[in-house]
N, C-alpha and C positions, 0 to 999 in steps of 0.2 A: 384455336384456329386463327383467331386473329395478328396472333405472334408469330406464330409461325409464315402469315402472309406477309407480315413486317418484315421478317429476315431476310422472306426469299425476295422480295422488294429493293433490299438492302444488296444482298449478292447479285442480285441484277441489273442493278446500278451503280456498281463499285467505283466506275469509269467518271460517274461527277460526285464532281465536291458536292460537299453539302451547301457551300455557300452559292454554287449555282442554283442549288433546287431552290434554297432559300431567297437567293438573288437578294441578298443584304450583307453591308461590309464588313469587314475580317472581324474590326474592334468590337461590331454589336454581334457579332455571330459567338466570338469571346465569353463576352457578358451572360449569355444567355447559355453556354456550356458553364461558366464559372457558377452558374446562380442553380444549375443542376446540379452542379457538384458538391454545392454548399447546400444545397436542400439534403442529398444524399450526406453529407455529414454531419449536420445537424439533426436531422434523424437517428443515426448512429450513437449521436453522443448522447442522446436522450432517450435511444433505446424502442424508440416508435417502430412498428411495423410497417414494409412494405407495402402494405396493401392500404394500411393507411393512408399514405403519401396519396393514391389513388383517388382517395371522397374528400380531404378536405376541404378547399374551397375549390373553384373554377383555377382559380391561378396554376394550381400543383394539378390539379386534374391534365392541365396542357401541357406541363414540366413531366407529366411519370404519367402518361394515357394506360400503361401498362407496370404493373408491381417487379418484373423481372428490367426494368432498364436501370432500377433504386439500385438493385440488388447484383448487378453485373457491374456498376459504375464502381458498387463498394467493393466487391468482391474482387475483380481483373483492374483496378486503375486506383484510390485513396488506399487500400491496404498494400499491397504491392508499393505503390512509390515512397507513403512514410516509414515503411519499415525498412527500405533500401537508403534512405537519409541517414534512420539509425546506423545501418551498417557501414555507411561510407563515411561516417563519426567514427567509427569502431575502430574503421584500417587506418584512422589518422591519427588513433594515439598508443600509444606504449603498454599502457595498463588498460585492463575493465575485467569484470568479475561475472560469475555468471550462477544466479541460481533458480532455482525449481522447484514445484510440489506436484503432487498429483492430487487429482479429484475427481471422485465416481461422478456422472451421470448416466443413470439405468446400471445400465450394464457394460456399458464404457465408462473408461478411466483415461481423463484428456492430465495433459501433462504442458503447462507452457513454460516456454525456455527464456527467460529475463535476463537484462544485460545491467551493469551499474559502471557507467566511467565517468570523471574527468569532463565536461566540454568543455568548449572556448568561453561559457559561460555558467559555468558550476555543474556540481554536479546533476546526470541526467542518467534515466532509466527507459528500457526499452522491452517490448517483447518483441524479440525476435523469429520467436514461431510457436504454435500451438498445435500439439499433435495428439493421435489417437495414440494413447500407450497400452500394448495388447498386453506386456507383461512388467510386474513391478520388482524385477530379481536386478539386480546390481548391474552385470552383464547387461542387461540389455537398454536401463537407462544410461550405462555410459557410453554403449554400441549409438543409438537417439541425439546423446548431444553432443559426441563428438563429429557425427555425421551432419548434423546443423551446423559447428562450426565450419568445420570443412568445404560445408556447398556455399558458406558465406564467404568465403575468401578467407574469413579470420585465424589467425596464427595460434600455436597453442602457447609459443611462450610471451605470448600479450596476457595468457589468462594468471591470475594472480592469487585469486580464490574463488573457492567451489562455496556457495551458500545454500540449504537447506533445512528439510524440518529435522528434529536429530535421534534420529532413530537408525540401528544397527545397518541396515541397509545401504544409505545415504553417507551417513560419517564414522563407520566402525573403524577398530583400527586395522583387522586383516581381511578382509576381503567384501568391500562396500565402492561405491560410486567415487568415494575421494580419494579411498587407496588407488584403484586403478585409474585414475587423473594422475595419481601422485608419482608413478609409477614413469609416470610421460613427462610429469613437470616436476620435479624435486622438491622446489621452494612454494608449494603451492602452500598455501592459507586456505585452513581451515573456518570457511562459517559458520558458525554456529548463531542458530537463530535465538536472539534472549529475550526474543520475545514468547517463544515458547519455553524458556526454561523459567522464566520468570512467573508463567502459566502454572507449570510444573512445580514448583517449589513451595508454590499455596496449594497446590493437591497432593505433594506429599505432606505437606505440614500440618495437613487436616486428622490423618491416620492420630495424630499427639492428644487431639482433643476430646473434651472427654461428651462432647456428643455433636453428630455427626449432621452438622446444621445445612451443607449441601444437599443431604437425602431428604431433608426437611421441606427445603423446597421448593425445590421435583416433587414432590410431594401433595402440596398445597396448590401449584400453580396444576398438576395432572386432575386433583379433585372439580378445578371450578373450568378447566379447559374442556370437558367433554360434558359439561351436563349445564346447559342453560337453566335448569329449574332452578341448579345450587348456585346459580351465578344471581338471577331472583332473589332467591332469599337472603342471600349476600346483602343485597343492593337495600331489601328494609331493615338493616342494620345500621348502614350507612344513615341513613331516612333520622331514625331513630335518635341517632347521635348527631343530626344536622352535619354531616361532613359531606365533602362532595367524595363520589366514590374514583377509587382506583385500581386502576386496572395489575393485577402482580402480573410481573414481567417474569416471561420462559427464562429462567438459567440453562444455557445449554455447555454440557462438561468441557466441548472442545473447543466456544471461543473463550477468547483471550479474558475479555472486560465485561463477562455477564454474568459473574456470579457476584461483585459491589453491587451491582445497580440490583440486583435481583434483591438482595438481604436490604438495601437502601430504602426503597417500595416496601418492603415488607413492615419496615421501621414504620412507616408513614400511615401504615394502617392495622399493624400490628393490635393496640386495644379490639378493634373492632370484630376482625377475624379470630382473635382468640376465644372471646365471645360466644362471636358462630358455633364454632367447633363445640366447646365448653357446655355450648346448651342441646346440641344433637343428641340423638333419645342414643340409650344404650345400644354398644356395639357398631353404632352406624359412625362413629370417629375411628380412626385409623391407628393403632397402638402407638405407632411412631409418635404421629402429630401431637396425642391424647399425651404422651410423654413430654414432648416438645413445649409444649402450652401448660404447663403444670408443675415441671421440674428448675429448679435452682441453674443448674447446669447448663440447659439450653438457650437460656436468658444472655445468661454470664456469657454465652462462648460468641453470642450473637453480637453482643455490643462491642465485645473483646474486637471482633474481624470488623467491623463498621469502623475501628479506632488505627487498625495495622493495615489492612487494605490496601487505603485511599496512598501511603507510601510507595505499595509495588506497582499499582494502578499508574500511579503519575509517573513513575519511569519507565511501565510499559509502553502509555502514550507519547514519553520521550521518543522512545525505542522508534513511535511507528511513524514520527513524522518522515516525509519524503525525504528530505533532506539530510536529515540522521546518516550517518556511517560511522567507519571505525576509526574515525578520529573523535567522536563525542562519546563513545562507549565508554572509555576511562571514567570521565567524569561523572555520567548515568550509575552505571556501575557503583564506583567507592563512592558514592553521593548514599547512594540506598543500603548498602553495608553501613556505614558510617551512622546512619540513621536508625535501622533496626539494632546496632550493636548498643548507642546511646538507649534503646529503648531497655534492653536485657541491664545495660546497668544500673539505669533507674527504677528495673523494677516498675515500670510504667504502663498501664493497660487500658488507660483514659476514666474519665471522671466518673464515666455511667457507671462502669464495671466498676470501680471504687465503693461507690454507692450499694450497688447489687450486693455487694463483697460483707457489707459491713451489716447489711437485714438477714445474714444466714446464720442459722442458730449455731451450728457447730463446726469450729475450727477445724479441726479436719477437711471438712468438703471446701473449705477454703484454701486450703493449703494444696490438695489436689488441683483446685479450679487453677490458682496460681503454678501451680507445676507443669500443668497442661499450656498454659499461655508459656511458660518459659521453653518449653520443647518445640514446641509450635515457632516462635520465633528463629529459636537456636537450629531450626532444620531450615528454615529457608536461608537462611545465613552458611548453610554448610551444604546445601544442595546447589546455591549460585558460583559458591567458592570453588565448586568439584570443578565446575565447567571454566570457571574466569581466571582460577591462579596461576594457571599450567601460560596464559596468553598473556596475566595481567602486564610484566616487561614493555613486551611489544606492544598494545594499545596503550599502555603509558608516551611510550615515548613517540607514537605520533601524535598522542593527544595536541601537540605542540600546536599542532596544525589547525587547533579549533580558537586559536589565540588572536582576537583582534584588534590587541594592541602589538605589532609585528615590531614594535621597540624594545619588546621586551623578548623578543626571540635571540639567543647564543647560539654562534656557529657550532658550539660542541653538542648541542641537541641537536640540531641540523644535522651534524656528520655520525653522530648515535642513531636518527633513524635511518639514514642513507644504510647503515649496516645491512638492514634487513634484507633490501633489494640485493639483485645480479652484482657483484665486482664488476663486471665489465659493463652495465650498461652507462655506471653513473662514473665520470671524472669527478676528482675528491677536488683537485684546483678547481677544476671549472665551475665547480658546485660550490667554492666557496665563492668563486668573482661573482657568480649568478645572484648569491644570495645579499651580500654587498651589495649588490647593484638595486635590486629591491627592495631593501631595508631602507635603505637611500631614496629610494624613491619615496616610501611609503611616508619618512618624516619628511618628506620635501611638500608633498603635497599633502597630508593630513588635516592643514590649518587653512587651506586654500579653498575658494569657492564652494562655501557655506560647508566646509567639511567633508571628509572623508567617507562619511555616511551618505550626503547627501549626492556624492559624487556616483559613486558606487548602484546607488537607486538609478541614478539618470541613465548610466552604464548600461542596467538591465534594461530595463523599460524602454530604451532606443533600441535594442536589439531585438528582444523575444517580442515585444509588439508593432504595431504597424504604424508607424508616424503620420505617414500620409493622409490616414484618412480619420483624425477625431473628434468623432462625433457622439453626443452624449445619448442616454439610452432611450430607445423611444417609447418603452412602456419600464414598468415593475416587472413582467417575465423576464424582457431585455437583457435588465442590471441581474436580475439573480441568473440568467444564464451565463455573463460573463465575469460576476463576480466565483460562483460557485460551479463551474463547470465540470463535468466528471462526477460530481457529486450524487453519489447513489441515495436517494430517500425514499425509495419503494418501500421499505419496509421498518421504517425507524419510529422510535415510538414518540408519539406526540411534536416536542418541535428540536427535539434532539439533533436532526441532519441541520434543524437553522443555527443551532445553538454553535453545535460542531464547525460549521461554515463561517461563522464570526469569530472563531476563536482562532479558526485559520490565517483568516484575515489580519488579523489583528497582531498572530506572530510574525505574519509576512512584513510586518512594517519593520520589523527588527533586521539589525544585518546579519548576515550569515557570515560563515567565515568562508564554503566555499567560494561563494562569488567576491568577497572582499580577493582572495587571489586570483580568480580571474579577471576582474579587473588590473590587480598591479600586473600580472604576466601579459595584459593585452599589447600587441606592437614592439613587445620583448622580446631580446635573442637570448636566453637562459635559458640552453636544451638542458642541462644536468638538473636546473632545481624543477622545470615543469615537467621533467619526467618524473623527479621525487614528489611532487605535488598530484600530478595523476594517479602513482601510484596507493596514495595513503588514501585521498577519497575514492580511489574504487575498492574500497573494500567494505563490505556492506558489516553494520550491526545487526540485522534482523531480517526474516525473509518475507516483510509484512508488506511492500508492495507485489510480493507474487501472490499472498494471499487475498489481495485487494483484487487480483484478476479473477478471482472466483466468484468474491463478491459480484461484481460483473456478470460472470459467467453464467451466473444462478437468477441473474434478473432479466438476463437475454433469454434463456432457455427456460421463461416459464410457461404457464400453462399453455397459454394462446400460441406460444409460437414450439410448441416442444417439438414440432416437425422440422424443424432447422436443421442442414445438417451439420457436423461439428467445424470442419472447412469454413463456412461462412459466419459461424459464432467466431471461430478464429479468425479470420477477417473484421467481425467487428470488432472484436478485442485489438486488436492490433490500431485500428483507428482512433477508437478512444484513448488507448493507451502510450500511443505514439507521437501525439499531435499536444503542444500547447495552447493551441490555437483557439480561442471563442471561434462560436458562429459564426459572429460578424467579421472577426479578422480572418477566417477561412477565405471568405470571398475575395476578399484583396490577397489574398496567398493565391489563391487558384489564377488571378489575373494576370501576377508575374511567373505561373509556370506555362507559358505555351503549350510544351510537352505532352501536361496533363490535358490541358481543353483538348490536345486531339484525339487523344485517346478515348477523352469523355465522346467525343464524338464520332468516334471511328467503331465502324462494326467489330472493330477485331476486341472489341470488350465482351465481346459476347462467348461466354464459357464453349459453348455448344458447335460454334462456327470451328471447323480445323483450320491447326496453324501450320504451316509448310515447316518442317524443323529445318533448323539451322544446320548448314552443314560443315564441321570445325577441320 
């Protein structure tokens, strides 16, 4: 009742400002819509509820009296204007790529539509819409996102490749989601996600061994997840051996990087739990585990993947940084072949397993155990190869592009990856004077003001942050919200999300090569080579930032808030995922957009209020 006397309040006073009622001048009236908008977003990005915003202290209680102005500000005015920045990024360059997943909740299956280009400051990602998808047939994901592109303005031959998870549906070759794109765009580029085939190739590889240490587990972590008693008894084992205890980590089969960590944990407390099990009165161990814990074989296959693993793990994690595309795929790629083939011909399975190898009484089970690591190997090697040799050409030879020493760049690599793209978009003269021209640049300036590195940092840092206003953090929350922003730790074990967030950090001090190019293209007339440059970073390696919006997705929509409806989860995704912005540099973004304060201020934010339609 009280909201509703609010609105009609609102529509019957349409006729004054706000700054009458308020009777205070435009700049603080400003402040006070910016400091709404930044509560409103900062909320979002941390995932706080509405109604929150409502009891924290006195301060927010007179910013948000009511939990629907949070959730109308996010919903009608930050989601709608940063996802319209994206799109007006989008119509202003040549290439960008687009891919998608689906993912249940209940009994919906939401579908968000991600964008990868080119900016005037490296590459960037976008969701540009998240919808309800009623069905998951070919036809009607492609009827979804060609109809998204379409209502955005966006052109179909800007799209360059379709990225997804790779299943028959999605990337088949006759009748799937990228045929019929392909059908409209000829030269489209296929994505293939590798970071799920990379997923996939340790779970075919697994079928080679000769015991089945995944089921193992599932297994182990299913016995002590549902019975506190056996998690007790566990724990005076622990006691007994003075260890401190730990906790086995869920393997779950469909992500990417939790079956290392799962067998890693296991490693760590492995004596202890053997033990347990070992001493359980008859019958009450599990044949599997009773096998597992007792046999040669399980031993051996366990140390064996603790030794090959950490290999495909570390170029998954290549795979999944943001900044990753298919200009670093070559090198990820034949980096991890190169490696596992070195291991096939050394006959190499790590020290443990050497050891293990050498306590077993009869040659045979050794020779097995060794035949089983050689198959195991030699299938992930020929399951990455199904998917990368048919492309490896073409991601070779933009690799070029991840090169940051640009002295060592040949016009004749340059005009071998021009092939790939349109004839007609790119002039071959003009693409060579463009290229000339910044190559030129790049050694003219490479030795100048404290280097090319350091140059490059200033570059970024004056653009994507806010100059005007820096000021150091005023607590410990502060700094971790603008050093680690976006960062989901709702559910990470131990100090993993800090671990993760420093290691971020720490790559981010390195240069990248997309923004080494967009700095030398900045203030440059080079259409031919910066359309060749848009086009090679927007092509994505892997589809790990759409899968990052589920992550999201799954910590918006949990228990407390599962009444949401999918609209406004999209909405927040869109926020989080759209903005680089800290908290604090929100408020000074909202400052310079006029625009936005009025909106933030204007009843027309209100879902529920009709809008008189436009008439075209």
């Amino acid at each position: 009742m009280k909201h509703q006397e609010s609105v009609k309040s609102v529509a019957a006073n349409r006729s004054k400002t706000l700054d009458a009622v308020f009777n205070m001048p435009t700049s603080e009236l400003n402040k006070l819509c910016a400091a709404e908008g930044t509560m409103v977003f900062h909320s979002v990005k941390h995932s706080h509820s509405y109604i929150s915003q409502a009891c924290t202290i006195n301060v927010l209680k007179k910013c948000f009296s009511d939990s629907s102005i949070a959730r109308e500000i996010a919903y009608n005015v930050l989601a709608p204007s940063l996802t319209h920045s994206i799109v007006l990024e989008l119509r202003d360059v040549d290439f960008f790529s687009i891919y998608y997943d689906t993912s249940n909740k209940g009994n919906i299956k939401m579908l968000p539509i991600v964008v990868q280009f080119f900016s005037k400051f490296g590459v960037k990602h976008g969701v540009i819409d998240f919808i309800e998808q009623q069905h998951e047939s070919a036809e009607a994901l492609f009827t979804n996102i060609k109809y998204v592109l379409e209502a955005n303005d966006l052109r179909l031959n800007q799209l360059i490749s379709l990225g997804s998870d790779n299943t028959n549906v999605n990337i088949g070759n006759n009748h799937s989601v990228f045929a019929l794109f392909q059908k409209l765009v000829p030269r489209l580029i296929k994505g293939n996600c590798y970071s799920h085939i990379l997923h996939n190739s340790v779970k075919h590889g697994n079928n080679y061994l000769l015991f089945d240490v995944e089921a193992a587990l599932l297994k182990i972590y299913a016995h002590f997840s549902k019975s506190s008693v056996r998690s007790k008894e566990l724990e005076k084992y622990f006691d007994f051996v003075e260890q401190e205890q730990k906790v086995i980590l869920q393997h779950i089969r469909l992500r990417w990087l939790s079956l290392l960590a799962s067998i890693e944990r296991l490693i760590l407390v492995y004596p202890v739990v053997k033990n347990y099990y070992l001493n359980l009165e008859d019958n009450e161990c599990p044949s599997l585990l009773l096998v597992f814990f007792t046999s040669n074989k399980s031993e051996c296959s366990l140390y064996f993947l603790t030794n090959v693993l950490p290999e495909v793990q570390a170029a998954n994690l290549s795979l999944q940084r943001e900044y990753t595309t298919g200009v670093n795929l070559h090198t990820i790629i034949s980096t991890l072949l190169r490696k596992l083939n070195n291991r096939l011909k050394d006959d190499f399975f790590g020290s443990k397993v050497d050891q293990l190898l050498k306590n077993i009484q009869y040659s045979i089970e050794v020779d097995d155990l060794k035949k089983s690591f050689r198959l195991f190997i030699r299938s992930l090697i020929d399951y990455i190869e199904k998917y990368y040799n048919n492309s490896a050409s073409f991601y070779q030879s933009i690799s070029i592009f991840s090169e940051l020493n640009i002295e060592k760049l040949e016009w004749k690599d340059i005009q071998y990856c021009s092939t790939f793209t349109d004839d007609e978009m790119i002039d071959q003269v003009g693409l060579y004077n463009d290229f000339n021209h910044i190559k030129s640049k790049y050694i003219e300036l490479k030795e100048k003001f404290d280097g090319i590195h350091n140059q490059v940092q200033s570059f970024i840092s004056s653009n994507l942050g806010i100059p005007k206003r820096v000021e150091a953090p005023l607590n410990i929350e502060e700094s971790i919200c603008n050093e680690c922003d976006g960062k989901n730790s709702s559910d990470s074990d131990d100090d993993e999300s800090h671990s993760k967030c420093h290691k971020d950090k720490q790559g981010n001090q390195l240069m990248r090569s997309d923004r080494l190019w967009a700095y030398l293209l900045d203030g440059e007339t080079v259409p031919n080579l910066k359309k060749l440059v848009q086009f090679v970073f927007a092509i994505p390696a892997s589809n790990a930032f759409c899968e990052s919006v589920f992550s999201h997705m799954k910590y918006l929509w949990n228990d407390n808030r599962r009444r949401m409806k999918h609209d406004l989860v999209g909405a927040e995704l869109k926020i989080k995922m759209n903005s680089h912005h800290t908290c604090t540099q929100f408020y000074d973004y909202l400052l310079n957009k006029p625009d936005l304060l009025k909106q933030i201020r204007s009843s027309e934010k209100y879902s529920h209020i009709a809008k008189v339609p436009r008439l075209v």
